[in-house]
KEKE-3310 file (N, C-alpha, C; in steps of 0.2 Angstrom, whole numbers, plus 5000, padded with zeros to 4 digits):
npx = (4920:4909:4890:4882:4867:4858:4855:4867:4874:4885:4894:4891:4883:4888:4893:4904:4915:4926:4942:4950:4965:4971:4958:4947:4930:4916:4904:4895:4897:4889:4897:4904:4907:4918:4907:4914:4914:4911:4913:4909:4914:4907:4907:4899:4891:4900:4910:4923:4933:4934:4933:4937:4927:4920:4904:4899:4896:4899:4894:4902:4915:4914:4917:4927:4940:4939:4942:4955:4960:4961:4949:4939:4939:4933:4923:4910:4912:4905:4887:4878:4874:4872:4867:4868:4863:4869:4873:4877:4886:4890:4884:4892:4886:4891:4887:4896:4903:4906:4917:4926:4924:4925:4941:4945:4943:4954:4963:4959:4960:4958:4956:4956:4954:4960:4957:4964:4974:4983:4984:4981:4982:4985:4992:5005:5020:5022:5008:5007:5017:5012:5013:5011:5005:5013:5009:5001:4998:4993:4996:5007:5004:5004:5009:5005:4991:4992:4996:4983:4974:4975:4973:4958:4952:4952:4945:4934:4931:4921:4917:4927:4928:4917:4921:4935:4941:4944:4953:4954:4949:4954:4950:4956:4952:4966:4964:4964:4953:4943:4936:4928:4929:4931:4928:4934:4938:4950:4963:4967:4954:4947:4954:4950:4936:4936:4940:4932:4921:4928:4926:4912:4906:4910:4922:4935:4949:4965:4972:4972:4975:4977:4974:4980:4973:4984:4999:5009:5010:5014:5003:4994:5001:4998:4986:4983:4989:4983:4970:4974:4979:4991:4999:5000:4999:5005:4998:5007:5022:5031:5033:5050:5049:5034:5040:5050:5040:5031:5040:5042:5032:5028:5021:5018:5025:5022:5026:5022:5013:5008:5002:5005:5019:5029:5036:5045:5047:5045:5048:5049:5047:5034:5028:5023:5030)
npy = (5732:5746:5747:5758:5768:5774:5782:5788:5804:5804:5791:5774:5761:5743:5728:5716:5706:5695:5691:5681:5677:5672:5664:5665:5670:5661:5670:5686:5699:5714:5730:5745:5762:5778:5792:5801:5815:5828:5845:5863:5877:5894:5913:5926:5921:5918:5906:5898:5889:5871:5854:5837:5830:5824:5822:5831:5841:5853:5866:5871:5867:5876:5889:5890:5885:5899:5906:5902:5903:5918:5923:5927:5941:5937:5926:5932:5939:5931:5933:5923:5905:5893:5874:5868:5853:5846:5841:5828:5833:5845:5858:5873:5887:5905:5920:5934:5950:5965:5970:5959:5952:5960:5959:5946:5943:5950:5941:5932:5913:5900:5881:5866:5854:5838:5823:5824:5832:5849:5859:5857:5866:5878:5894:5901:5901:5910:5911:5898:5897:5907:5923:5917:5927:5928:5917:5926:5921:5909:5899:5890:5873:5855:5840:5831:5831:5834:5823:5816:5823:5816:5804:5806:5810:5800:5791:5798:5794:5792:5791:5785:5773:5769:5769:5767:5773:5790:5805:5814:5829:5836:5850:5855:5861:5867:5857:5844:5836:5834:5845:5848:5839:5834:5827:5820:5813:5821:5826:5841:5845:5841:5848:5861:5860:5858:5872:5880:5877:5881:5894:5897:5893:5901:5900:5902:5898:5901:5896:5883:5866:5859:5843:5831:5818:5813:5813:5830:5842:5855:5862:5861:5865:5877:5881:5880:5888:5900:5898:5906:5895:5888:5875:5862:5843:5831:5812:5807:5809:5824:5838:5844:5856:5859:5860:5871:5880:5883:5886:5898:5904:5903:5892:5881:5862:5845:5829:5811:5807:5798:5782:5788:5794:5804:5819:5834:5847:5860:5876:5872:5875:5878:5867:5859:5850)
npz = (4343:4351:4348:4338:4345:4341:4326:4318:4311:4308:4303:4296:4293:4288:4280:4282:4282:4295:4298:4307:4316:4307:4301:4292:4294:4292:4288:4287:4295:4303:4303:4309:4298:4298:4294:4278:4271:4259:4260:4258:4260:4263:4260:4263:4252:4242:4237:4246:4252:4250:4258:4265:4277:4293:4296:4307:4321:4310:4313:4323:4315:4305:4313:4318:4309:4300:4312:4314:4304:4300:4294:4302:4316:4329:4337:4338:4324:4314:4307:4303:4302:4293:4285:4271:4262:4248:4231:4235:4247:4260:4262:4270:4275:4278:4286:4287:4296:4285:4286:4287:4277:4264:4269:4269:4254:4251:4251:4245:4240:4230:4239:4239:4248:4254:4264:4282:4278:4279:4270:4256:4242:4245:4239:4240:4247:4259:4263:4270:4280:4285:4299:4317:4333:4346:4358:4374:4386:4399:4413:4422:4422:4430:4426:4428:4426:4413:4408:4413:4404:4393:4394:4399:4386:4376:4383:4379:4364:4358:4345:4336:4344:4340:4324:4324:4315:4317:4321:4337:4347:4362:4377:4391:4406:4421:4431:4421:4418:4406:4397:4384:4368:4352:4338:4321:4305:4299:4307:4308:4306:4317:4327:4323:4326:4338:4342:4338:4345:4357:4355:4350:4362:4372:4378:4389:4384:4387:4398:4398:4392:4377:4369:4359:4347:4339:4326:4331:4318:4310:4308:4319:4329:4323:4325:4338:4342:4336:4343:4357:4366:4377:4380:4370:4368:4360:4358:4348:4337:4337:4323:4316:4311:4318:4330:4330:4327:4339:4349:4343:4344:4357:4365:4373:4370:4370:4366:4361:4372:4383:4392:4404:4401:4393:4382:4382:4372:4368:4381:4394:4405:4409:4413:4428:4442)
capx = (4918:4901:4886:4876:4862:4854:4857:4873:4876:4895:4895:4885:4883:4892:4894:4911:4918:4931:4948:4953:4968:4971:4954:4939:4924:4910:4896:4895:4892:4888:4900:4900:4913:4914:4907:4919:4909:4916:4910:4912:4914:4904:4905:4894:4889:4908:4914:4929:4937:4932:4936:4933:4926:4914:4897:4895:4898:4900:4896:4909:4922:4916:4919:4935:4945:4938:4946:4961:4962:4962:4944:4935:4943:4932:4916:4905:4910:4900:4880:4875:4878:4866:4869:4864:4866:4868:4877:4881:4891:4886:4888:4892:4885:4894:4888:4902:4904:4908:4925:4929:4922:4935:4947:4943:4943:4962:4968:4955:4963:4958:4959:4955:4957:4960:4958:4971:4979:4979:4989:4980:4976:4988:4994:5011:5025:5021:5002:5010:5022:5011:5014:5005:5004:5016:5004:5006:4996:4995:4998:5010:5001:5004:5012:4999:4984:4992:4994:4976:4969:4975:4967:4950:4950:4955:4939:4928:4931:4917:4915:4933:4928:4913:4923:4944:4944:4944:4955:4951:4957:4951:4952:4955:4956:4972:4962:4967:4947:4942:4929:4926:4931:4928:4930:4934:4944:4956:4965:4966:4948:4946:4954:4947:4930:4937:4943:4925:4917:4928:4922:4905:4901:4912:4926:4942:4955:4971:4976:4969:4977:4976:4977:4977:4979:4989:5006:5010:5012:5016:4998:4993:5004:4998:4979:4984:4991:4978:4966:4977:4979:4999:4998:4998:5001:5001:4999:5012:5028:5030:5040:5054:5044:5031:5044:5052:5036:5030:5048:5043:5024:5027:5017:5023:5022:5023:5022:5023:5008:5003:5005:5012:5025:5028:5040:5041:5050:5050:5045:5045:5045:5026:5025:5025:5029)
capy = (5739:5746:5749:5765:5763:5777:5784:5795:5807:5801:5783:5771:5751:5741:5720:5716:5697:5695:5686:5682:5672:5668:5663:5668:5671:5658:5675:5693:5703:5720:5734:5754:5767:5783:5797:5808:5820:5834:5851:5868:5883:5898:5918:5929:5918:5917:5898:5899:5882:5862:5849:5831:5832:5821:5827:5834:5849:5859:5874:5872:5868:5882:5895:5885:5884:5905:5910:5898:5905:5922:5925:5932:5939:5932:5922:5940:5943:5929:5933:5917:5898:5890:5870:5867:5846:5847:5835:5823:5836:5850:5871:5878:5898:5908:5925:5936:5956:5968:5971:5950:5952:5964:5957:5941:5946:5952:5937:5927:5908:5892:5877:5862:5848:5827:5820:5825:5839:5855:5862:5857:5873:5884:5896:5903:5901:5913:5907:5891:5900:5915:5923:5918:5931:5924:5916:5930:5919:5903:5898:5885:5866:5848:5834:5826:5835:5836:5816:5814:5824:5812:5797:5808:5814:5794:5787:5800:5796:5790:5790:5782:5768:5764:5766:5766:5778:5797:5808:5817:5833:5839:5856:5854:5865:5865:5850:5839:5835:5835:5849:5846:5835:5835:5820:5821:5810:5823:5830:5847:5847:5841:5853:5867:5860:5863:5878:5884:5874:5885:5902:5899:5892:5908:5895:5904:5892:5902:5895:5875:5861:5856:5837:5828:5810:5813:5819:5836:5844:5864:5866:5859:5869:5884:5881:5877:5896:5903:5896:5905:5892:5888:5872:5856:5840:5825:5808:5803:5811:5833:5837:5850:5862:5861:5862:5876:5886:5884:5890:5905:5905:5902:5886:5872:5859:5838:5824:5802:5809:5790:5778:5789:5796:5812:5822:5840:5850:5867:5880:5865:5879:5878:5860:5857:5841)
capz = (4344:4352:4341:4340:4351:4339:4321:4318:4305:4306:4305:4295:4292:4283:4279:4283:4284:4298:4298:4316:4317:4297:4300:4285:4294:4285:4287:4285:4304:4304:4305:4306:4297:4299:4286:4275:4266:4254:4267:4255:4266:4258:4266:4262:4247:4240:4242:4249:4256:4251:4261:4267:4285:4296:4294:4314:4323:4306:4316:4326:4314:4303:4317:4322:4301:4302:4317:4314:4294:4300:4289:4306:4324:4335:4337:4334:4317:4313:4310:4305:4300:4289:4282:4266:4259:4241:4227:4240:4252:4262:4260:4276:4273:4285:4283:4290:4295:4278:4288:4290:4269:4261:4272:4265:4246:4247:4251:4244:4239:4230:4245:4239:4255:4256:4272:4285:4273:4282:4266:4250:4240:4246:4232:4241:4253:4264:4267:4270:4284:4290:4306:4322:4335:4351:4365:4379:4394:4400:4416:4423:4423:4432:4422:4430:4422:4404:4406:4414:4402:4387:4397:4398:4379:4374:4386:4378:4356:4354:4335:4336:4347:4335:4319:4322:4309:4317:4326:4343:4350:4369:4379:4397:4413:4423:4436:4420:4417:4399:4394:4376:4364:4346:4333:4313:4301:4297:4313:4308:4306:4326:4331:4321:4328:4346:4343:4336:4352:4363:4355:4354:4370:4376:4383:4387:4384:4387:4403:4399:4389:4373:4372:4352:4348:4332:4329:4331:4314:4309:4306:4323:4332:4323:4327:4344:4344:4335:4348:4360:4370:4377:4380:4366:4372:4357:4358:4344:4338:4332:4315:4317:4309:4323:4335:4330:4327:4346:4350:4343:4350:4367:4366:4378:4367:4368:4360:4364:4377:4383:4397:4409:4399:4388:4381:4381:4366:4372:4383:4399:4412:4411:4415:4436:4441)
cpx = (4911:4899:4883:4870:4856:4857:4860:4872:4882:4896:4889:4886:4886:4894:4901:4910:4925:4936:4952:4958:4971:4964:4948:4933:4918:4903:4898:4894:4892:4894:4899:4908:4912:4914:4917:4915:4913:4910:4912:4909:4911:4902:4902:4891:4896:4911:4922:4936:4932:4935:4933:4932:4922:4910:4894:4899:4901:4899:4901:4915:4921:4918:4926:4942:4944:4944:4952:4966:4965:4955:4941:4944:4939:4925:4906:4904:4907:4892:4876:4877:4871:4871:4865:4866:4864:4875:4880:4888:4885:4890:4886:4892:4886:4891:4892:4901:4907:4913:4928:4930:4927:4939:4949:4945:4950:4966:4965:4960:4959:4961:4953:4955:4957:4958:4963:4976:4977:4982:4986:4978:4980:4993:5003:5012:5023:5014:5003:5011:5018:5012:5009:5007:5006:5010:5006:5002:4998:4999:5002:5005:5004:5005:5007:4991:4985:4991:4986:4970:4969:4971:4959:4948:4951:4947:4933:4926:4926:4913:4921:4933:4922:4916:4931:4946:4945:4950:4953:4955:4951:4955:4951:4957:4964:4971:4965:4958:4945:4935:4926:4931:4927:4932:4930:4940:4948:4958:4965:4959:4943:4947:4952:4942:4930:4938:4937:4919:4917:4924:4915:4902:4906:4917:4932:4946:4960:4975:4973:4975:4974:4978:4974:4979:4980:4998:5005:5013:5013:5009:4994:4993:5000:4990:4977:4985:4986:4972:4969:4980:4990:5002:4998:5003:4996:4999:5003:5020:5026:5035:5043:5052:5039:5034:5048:5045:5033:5035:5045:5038:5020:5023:5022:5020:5025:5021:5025:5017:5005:5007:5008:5017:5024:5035:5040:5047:5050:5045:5043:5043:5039:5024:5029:5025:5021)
cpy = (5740:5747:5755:5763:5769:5779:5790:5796:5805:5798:5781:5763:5748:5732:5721:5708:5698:5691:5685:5676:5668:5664:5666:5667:5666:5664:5681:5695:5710:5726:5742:5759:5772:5788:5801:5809:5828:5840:5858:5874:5888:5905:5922:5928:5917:5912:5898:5893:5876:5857:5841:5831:5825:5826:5828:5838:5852:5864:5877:5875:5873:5890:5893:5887:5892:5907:5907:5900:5912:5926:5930:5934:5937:5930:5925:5942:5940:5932:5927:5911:5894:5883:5867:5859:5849:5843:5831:5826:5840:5855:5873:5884:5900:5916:5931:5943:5957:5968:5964:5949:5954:5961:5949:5941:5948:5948:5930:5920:5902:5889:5871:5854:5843:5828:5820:5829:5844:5862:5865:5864:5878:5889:5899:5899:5903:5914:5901:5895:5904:5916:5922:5922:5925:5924:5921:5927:5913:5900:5892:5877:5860:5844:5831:5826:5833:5825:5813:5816:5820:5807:5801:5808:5805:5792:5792:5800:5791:5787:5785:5774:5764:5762:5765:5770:5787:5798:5813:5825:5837:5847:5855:5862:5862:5859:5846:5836:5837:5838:5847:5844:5836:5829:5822:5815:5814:5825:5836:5850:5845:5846:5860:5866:5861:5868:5882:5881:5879:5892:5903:5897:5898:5905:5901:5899:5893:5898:5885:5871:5860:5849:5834:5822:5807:5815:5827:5840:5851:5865:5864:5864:5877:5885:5881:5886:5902:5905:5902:5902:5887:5880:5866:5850:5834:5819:5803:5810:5821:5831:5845:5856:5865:5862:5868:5883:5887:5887:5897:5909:5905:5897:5883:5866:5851:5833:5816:5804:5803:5788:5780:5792:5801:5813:5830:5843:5856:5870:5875:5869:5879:5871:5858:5849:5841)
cpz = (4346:4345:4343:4343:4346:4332:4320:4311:4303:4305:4301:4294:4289:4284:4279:4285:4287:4297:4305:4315:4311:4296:4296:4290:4290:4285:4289:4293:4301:4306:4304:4306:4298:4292:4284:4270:4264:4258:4263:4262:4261:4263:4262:4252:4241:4243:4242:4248:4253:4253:4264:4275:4287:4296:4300:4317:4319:4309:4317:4322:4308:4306:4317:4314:4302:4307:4316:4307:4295:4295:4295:4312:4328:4333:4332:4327:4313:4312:4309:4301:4297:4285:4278:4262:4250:4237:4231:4245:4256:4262:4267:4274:4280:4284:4289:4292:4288:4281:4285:4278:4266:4263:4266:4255:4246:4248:4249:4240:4236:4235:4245:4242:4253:4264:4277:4282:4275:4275:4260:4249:4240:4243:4235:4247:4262:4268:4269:4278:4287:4297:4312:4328:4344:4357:4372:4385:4395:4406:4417:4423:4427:4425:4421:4425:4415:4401:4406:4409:4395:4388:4396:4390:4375:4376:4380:4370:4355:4346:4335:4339:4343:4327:4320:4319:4309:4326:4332:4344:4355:4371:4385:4402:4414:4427:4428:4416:4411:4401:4390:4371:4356:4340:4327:4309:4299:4306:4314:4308:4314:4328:4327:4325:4337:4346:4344:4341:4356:4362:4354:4358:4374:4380:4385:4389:4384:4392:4404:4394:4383:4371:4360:4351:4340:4333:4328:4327:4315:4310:4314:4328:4329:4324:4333:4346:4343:4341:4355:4366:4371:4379:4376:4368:4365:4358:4354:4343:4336:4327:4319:4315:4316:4331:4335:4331:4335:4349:4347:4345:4353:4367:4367:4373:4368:4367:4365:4372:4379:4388:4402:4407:4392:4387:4379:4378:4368:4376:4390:4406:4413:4413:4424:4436:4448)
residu = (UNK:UNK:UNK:UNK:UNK:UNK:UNK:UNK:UNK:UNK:UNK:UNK:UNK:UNK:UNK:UNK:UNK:UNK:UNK:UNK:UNK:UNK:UNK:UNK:UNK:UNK:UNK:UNK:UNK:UNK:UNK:UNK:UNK:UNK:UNK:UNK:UNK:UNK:UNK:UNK:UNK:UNK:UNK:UNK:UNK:UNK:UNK:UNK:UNK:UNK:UNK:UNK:UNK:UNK:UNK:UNK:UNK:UNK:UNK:UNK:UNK:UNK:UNK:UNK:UNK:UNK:UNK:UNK:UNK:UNK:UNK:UNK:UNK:UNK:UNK:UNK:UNK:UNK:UNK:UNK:UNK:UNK:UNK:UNK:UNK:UNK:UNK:UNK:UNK:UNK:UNK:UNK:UNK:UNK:UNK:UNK:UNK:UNK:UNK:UNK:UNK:UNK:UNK:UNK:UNK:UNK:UNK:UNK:UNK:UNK:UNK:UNK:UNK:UNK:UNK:UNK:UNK:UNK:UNK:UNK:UNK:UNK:UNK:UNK:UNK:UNK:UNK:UNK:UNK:UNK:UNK:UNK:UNK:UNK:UNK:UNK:UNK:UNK:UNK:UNK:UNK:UNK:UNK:UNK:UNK:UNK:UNK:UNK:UNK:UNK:UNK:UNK:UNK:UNK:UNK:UNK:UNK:UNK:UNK:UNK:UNK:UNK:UNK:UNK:UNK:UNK:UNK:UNK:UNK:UNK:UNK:UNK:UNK:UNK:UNK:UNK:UNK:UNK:UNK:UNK:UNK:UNK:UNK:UNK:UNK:UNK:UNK:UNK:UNK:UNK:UNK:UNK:UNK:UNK:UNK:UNK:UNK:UNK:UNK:UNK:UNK:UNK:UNK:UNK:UNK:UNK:UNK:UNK:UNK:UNK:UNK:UNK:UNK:UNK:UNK:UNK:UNK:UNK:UNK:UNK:UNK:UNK:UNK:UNK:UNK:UNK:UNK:UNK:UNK:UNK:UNK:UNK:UNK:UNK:UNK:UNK:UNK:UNK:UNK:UNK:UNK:UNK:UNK:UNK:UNK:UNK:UNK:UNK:UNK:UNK:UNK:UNK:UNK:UNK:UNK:UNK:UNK:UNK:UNK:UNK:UNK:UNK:UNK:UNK:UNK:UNK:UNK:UNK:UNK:UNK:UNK:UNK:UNK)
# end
């Protein structure tokens, strides 16, 4: 694996003794993992959400879980983002419109997260299940593109290539060229952190690709919709759940996205050859 050629927040050092071939290593070499750090979300000083995140582009993925939660509607009702390190984590201070506030307050939630659980916490069914609001754009795309942009979002995982240990999730045009990328040990915390790239750099991703190289869960799929974006395009398998809920919206969605080859689950009328 490369090495950092500077010091990350993500990733740190570590003595590790290799085994190559049933063979014991006689000495220690240098290796690098990456962080997981306990991340509390907190809006207008009301901690909300805790979870285990990589400790980079918190902005992001606090705009991106927000808009994907249903806490704000868009990037605006934000007024500011403050990161505070404290007891061995860090307090993301969001501080939100009075609207986004109340709002917040009536369906306020304990949401205690693990790594890659987009779920833990959640006190009912029907926060489990709630409604996503059907993708209404979303032009037609190339096969070609949705495969090209798995190969782009792959070359560019950075943190992934130094530790092994994080998921990726890209947003491309229809060319297939990867815009942004965002890295996290859990999945759902990637692509929340795309999502919250796209809105405050003012992206509009409805008519791009969304590219992840996980499989394609319910929670996935509905961060994917949130985003509006019509487009998801896995690298491993979907569950019948996140097949079904794309079926209802309108996201094109596939999954085995590797090597040339895909599969597309529903809605294929948007994929040109």
């Amino acid at each position: 694996m490369p090495t950092p050629t500077t010091a990350r927040p993500d990733c740190t050092p570590t003595q590790v003794i290799r085994v190559r071939s049933g063979v014991i290593a006689p000495d220690a070499e240098t290796d690098y993992v990456a962080e997981e750090t306990p991340v509390a979300l907190e809006y207008n000083g009301i901690s909300h959400a805790t979870m285990l995140a990589t400790p980079a582009d918190l902005e992001d993925f606090a705009v991106g879980f927000s808009l994907s939660e249903g806490i704000i509607g868009s990037v605006s009702d934000v007024r500011g983002i403050d990161l505070l390190p404290q007891c061995g984590g860090i307090v993301v201070q969001l501080e939100i419109s009075s609207a986004c506030e109340m709002q917040l307050k009536t369906r306020r939630r304990a949401m205690a997260g693990r790594t890659g659980c987009g779920l833990c916490g959640v006190e009912t069914l029907p926060e489990v299940l709630r409604p996503v609001a059907p993708v209404t754009n979303g032009a037609p795309v190339r096969i070609e593109a949705v495969l090209a942009a798995m190969r782009d979002m792959r070359a560019r995982q950075t943190l992934h290539d130094i530790t092994g240990a994080t998921h990726a999730a890209g947003w491309t045009g229809a060319d297939g060229g990867v815009a942004l990328v965002r890295e996290d040990v859990g999945r759902h915390n990637a692509l929340d952190k795309l999502a919250g790239a796209l809105a405050r750099q003012a992206v509009n991703g409805s008519d791009g690709i969304v590219v992840v190289s996980s499989r394609a869960s319910f929670e996935m799929v509905q961060k994917t919709a949130a985003a509006g974006v019509a487009v998801l395009a896995s690298v491993s398998a979907p569950t019948a759940l996140a097949i079904r809920l794309a079926t209802d919206a309108n996201v094109t969605l596939l999954g085995f996205t590797r090597d040339g080859d895909a599969a597309i689950y529903t809605h294929p009328e948007r994929i040109l050859t």
